[in-house]
N, C-alpha and C positions, 0 to 999 in steps of 0.2 A: 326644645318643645318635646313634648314626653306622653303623646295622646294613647290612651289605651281605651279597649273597649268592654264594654259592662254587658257583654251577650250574654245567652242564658249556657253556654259553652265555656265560660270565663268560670263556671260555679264547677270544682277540681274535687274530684273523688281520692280521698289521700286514704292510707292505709298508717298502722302504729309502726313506730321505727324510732332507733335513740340515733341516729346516723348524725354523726358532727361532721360540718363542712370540710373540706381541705381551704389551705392560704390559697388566696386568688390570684390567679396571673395575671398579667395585662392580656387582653386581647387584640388580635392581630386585625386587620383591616378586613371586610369583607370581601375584596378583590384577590387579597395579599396568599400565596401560596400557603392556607392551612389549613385545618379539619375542625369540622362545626365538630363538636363534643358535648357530650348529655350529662349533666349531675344533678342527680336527685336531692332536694332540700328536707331535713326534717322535719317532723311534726311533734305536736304532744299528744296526752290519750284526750279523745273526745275532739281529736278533728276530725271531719268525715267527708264524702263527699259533696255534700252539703250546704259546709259552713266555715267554706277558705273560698277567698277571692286576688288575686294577683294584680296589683294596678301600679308599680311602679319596681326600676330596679337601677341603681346608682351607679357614678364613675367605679366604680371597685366590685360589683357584680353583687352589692348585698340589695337582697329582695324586700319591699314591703308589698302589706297589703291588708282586707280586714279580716278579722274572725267571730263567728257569731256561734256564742258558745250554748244561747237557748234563746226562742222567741223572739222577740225585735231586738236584742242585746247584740250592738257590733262594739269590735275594740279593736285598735292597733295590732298588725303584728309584723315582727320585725326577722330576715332572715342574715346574719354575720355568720364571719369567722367563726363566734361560741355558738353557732345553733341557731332556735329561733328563741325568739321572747315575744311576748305575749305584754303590749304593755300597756298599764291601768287607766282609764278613763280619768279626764281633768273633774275637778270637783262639779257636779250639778249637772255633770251632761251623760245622757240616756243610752248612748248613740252616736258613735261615733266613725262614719263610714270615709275612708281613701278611698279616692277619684284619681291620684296622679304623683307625681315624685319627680325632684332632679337630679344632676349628679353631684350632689353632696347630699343626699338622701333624705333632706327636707322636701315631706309629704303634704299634698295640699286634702282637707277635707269637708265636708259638711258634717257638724254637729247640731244631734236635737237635744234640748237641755228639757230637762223634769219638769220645765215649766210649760212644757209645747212648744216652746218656740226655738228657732233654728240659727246657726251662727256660721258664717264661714271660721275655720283654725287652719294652722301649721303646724307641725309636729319637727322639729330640729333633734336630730341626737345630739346628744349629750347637753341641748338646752332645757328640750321640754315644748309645752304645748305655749304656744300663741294664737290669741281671737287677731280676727281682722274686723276694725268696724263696722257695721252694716250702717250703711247710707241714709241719712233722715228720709224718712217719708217712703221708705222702698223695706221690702223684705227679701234676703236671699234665701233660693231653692235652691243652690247647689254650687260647687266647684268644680270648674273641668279641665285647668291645668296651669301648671309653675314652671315658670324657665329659669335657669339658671343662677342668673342671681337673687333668684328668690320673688320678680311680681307671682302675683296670681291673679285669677282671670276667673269670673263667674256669674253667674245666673241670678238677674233679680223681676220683679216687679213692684212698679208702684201699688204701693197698699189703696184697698179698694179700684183698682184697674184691672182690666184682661190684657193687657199690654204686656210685653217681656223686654228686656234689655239687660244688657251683658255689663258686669263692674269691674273697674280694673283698680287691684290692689297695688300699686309701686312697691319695691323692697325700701326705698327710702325712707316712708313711712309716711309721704304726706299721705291727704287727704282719696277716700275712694274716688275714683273717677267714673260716672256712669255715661253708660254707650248707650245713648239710645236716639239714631240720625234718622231727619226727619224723611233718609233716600231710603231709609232699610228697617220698613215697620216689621215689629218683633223676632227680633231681636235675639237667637242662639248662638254664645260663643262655642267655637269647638276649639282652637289652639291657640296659643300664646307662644310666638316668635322672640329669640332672645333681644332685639332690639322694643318690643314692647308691641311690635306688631300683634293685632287681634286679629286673627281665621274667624269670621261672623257667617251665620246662615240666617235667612230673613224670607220674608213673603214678597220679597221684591228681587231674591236671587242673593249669588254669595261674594261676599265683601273682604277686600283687606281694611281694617283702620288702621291708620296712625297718627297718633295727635291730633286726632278731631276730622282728618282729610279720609276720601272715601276711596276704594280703587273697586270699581266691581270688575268682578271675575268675569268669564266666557261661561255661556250655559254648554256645556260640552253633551251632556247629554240628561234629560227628564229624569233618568232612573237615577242618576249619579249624583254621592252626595261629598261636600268636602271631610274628607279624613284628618289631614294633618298638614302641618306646615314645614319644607325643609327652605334650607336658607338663601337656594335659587327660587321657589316655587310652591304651588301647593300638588298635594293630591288629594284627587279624586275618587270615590271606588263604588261599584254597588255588590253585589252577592255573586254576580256574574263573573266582570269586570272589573278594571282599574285603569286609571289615566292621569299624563300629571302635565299640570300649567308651567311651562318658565316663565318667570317677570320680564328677563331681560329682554326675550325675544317672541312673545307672545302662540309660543309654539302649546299647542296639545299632542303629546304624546301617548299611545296605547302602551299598556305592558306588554311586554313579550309573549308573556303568559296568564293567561287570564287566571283569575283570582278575587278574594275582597282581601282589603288591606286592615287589620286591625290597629296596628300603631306603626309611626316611623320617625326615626331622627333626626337632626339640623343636618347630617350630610346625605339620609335619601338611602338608606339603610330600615327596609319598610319589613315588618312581619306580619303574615296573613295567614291564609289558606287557599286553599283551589278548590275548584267548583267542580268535583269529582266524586260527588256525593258520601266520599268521606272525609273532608272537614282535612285533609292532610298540614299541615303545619309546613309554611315555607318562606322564604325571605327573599326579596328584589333590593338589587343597586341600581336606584334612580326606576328603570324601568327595565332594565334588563332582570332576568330569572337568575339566583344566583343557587340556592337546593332546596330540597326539604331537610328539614329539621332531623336531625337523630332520633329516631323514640325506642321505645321500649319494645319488645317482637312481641309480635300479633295485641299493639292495643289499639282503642282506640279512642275518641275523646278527648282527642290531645291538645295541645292551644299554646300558642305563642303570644301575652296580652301585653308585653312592656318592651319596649327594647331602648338603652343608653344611648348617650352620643359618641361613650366609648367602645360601640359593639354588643355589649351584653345582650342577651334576650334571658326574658323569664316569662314562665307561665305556668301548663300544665303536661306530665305526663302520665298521659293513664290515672292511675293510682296515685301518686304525688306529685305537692308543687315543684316546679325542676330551673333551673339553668342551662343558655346554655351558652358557649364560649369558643371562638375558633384559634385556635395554636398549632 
């Protein structure tokens, strides 16, 4: 599960630089005796801070995300071993914005095609781009995230309805599956659990689904919304705060350290910030405070938006998109 978030803090002030990445190491455990470390990602001329967004970052610490190089023009961009790339929109589409990434670096996104109308894709290296069906009788507004081995999980409505309901793509390739249970009217998916579990948010409160069966969540608190899914539990978070649900044991837990949680991983490996009216960038295991983030001296507008199941985080520092890595 690979939730990141699309704040208006996620939109990364980069400066011009030819800086080629170094080979990536594994990283070390969040608990495990090492030093978070900061690397700064490339750009090309005419990124700005502007028009780079960070929404996803793979098993091996290479970054995607999108780049909009004038006006409503979004496209792929890609950060490896050689740099970044930058790379070309499928035939007829306008528009092509990442929402999300696993750890093989296949990105889920919403495409608008020339003709107005909108498509869930994937983006595979070294495959290329794939459409996902869209569902007879329903249109999708968006993608919000791909687990592992490849479902994805998004946002539709029946055509001519104010209804919402959440579609689940299988990596299999059968047929969409749409979510829309008659206990959870309208219908927002937020995370997709590597077992095919859907994280829902509804007007009737917030939902695990699996295979059709409902689990509603505890309302922990009015302000607090669900973030993400790890593989005991979900969390919780608001601008304040943060809290997390275990399944097994039906316990609520506060964080240690109060915070909102931007994204977190299947083992509870969460990246936020603190509520200390500078936006500080930091990371919790499970619920305990683990640090802030390395940055850059005296900046500020910093942002941790994607973090792997292998550790990585990516997002922003300062001036450019960054990684970062504990060894």
């Amino acid at each position: 599960m690979h939730i990141t978030s699309l704040s208006c803090r996620a939109l990364v002030t980069v400066v011009a630089t030819t800086v080629v990445t170094a080979l990536l190491a594994p990283v070390a455990s969040a608990a495990a005796d090492c030093t978070w470390q900061r690397e700064s990602l490339p750009i090309l001329d005419g990124m700005s801070w502007s028009n780079i967004r960070i929404t996803g970052v793979d098993g091996q610490g290479n970054v995607s995300g999108f780049y909009s190089p004038g006006g409503d023009d979004r496209v792929l961009a890609r950060w490896t071993t050689s740099g970044v790339e930058i790379v070309p929109k499928p035939e007829g589409v306008a528009k092509f914005v990442t929402r999300t990434g696993n750890a093989s670096g296949v990105v889920g996104a919403i495409a608008d095609r020339s003709d107005g109308t909108s498509v869930a894709m994937t983006h595979t290296p070294g495959s290329g781009y794939r459409e996902l069906p869209t569902p007879a009788g329903y249109r999708v507004w968006g993608v919000e995230d791909i687990n592992n081995r490849g479902d994805v999980v998004g946002r539709v409505n029946p055509t001519g309805s104010h209804e919402w309901g959440a579609v689940l793509w299988r990596a299999d390739g059968s047929a969409p599956e749409v979510i829309m249970p008659a206990g959870a009217r309208s219908v927002t998916p937020v995370a997709l659990g590597e077992d095919g579990t859907v994280l829902i948010d509804s007007m009737d409160g917030n939902f695990l689904w699996r295979n059709g069966a409902l689990t509603q969540l505890p309302e922990v608190h009015y302000s607090l919304n669900p973030r993400g899914l790890t593989r005991d539990g979900v969390i919780f978070s608001s601008y304040e705060e943060s809290w997390k649900w275990t399944e097994a044991t039906g316990a609520v837990e506060k964080f240690a350290v109060n915070g909102y949680v931007e994204a977190v991983n299947d083992s509870g490996l969460a990246v936020g910030y603190l509520d200390d009216g500078n936006y500080t960038p930091v990371l919790w295991q499970g619920t305990e405070f683990v640090t802030r983030l390395p940055l850059s001296a005296g900046t500020y507008g910093s942002a941790g938006d994607a973090v792997s199941d292998s550790g990585f985080v990516a997002g922003v520092d300062a001036t450019l998109p960054a990684r970062w890595a504990c060894r």
